[in-house]
C-alpha positions, 0 to 999 in steps of 0.5 A: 523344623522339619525339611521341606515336602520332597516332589517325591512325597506329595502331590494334588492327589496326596492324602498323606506326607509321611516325610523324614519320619524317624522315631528312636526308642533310647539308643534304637532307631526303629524308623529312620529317614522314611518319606512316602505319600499315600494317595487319596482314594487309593489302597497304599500297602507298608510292607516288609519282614518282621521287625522292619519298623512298620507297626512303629509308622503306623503307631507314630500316623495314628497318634500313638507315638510321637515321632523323635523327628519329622512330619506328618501331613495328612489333607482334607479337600486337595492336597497343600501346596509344599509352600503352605504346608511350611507356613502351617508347620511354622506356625507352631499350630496343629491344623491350618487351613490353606485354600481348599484344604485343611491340613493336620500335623498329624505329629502335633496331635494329642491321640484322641484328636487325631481320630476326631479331628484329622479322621484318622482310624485304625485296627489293630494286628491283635483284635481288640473287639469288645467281646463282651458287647453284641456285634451291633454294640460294637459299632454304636461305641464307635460312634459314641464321640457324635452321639456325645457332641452335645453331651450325654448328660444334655437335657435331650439326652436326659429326657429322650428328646426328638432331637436326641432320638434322631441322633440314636437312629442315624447311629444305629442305621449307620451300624446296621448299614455296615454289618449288612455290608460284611453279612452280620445283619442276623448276628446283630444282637450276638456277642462279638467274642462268638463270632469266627474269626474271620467275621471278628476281623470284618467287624473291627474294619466296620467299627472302624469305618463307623467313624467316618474315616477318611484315612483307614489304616488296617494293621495286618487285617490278614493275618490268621484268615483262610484264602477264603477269608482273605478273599471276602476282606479283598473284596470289602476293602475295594468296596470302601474304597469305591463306594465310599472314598475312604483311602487306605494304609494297611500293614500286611504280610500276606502278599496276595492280599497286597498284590491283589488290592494295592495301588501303592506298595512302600517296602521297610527294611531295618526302619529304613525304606529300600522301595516305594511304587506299583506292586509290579515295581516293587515286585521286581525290586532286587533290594525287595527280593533279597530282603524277602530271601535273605540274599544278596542284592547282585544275587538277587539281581542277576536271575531278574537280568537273565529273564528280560528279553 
């Protein structure tokens, strides 16, 4: 059984508990020992140099893989108390409900479920649109789990009942709503493969949120975009987070984008985590700049002492 929640790894305002998370791959341990909270309503940033393990904590969040040990707790409503969050984890169970909260093992979860369950999604470092599919396509496959609830080969499907139809409209308004919002409308019927890509990397976060999403993680949702491109991705991740409540866990290497937008950064090295605050704190780290330069720690501490008054 996983080790209790740390005071350092959750609280009320805690939508995930990534705690003593390690995963090993034969005799490679690609994250080891890595505790961190991501807050709810709050833009929470993994970072850290190529290879440090953080495209392997998202995979083990998101369902992908199953971690070699630890535990992963994400809340709907208020965060657990650390006793219930042990109650729910002897159990044996996946998901338990404790007070007003619902809590999910991410860990326990079978991939599929972690998605429409726990509500949990995700983009990809790769885009993984379907280009072959329109614009406005791509958001409707995304909604296929509700539109499925009852069955597509339910007799309202089948006979395009009323009730059927105002399951269809709710679908495409929300996907409309999401392509107004990253300035798609009039590409709506337009293959998606056409797109340029700083729209193909907007559209893979609309698809995501078309889900409903309460925790969206965005692997380098930055990568390969222009300051200009980065700039509008800037301003539509704080819209998600203030219009709609949805908390985010990004993987990111451009650190404008993580320093701009970020409430919470948690720094990675060698699957192991050396830092974990604000983007000023983690900014100022001596451990987090030697990482980033490729020097020693007292180096790098010694030009941070000379400049304090």
């Amino acid at each position: 059984m996983a080790a209790p929640l740390t005071a350092r790894s959750w609280d009320k305002d805690s939508i995930l508990a990534v705690d003593h998370l390690s995963m090993r791959f034969g005799g490679l341990i690609a994250v080891n020992d890595v505790s961190f909270r991501a807050g709810r309503g709050e833009v929470t940033a993994v970072i850290g140099p190529n290879g440090a393990g953080k495209t392997t904590v998202f995979n083990c969040i998101t369902g992908f893989y199953k971690p070699s040990s630890g535990r992963l707790a994400l809340f709907h409503g208020a965060a657990a108390a650390p006793r219930d969050v042990d109650a729910v984890t002897a159990s044996g169970l996946a998901w338990g409900r404790q007070g007003e909260s619902t809590l999910y093992l991410l860990e326990r979860l079978p991939d599929h479920k972690v998605a429409s369950w726990a509500r949990v999604a995700r983009t990809f470092q790769n885009i993984r649109l379907f280009s072959g599919m329109t614009v406005l396509e791509n958001l409707l496959v995304a909604q296929h789990m509700s539109l499925a609830s009852s069955g597509l080969l339910s007799p309202a499907a089948l006979l395009n009942l009323p009730s059927w139809k105002v399951k269809q409209k709710a679908a495409v308004d929300l996907a409309l709503y999401w392509l107004h919002k990253i300035g798609l409308a009039a590409r709506a019927d337009d293959s998606a493969g056409d797109l340029p890509y700083g729209d193909q990397r907007r559209l893979e976060v609309a698809r995501a949120m078309c889900t409903r999403p309460v925790l969206l993680c965005l692997d380098e949702p930055a990568a390969g975009l222009n300051p200009r491109e980065s700039a509008a991705l800037n301003e539509l991740l704080l819209s998600i987070r203030r219009d709609h409540a949805t908390s985010i866990l990004l993987i990111e290497h451009d650190m404008s984008v993580v320093m701009e937008i970020s409430d919470h950064v948690v720094v990675l090295e060698y699957g192991c985590k050396i830092a974990d605050g604000t983007p000023e704190e983690v900014r100022n780290d001596p451990r987090v700049i030697a990482s980033y330069l490729g020097v020693d720690e007292e180096e790098a501490q010694a030009p941070l002492a000379e400049a304090r008054p």
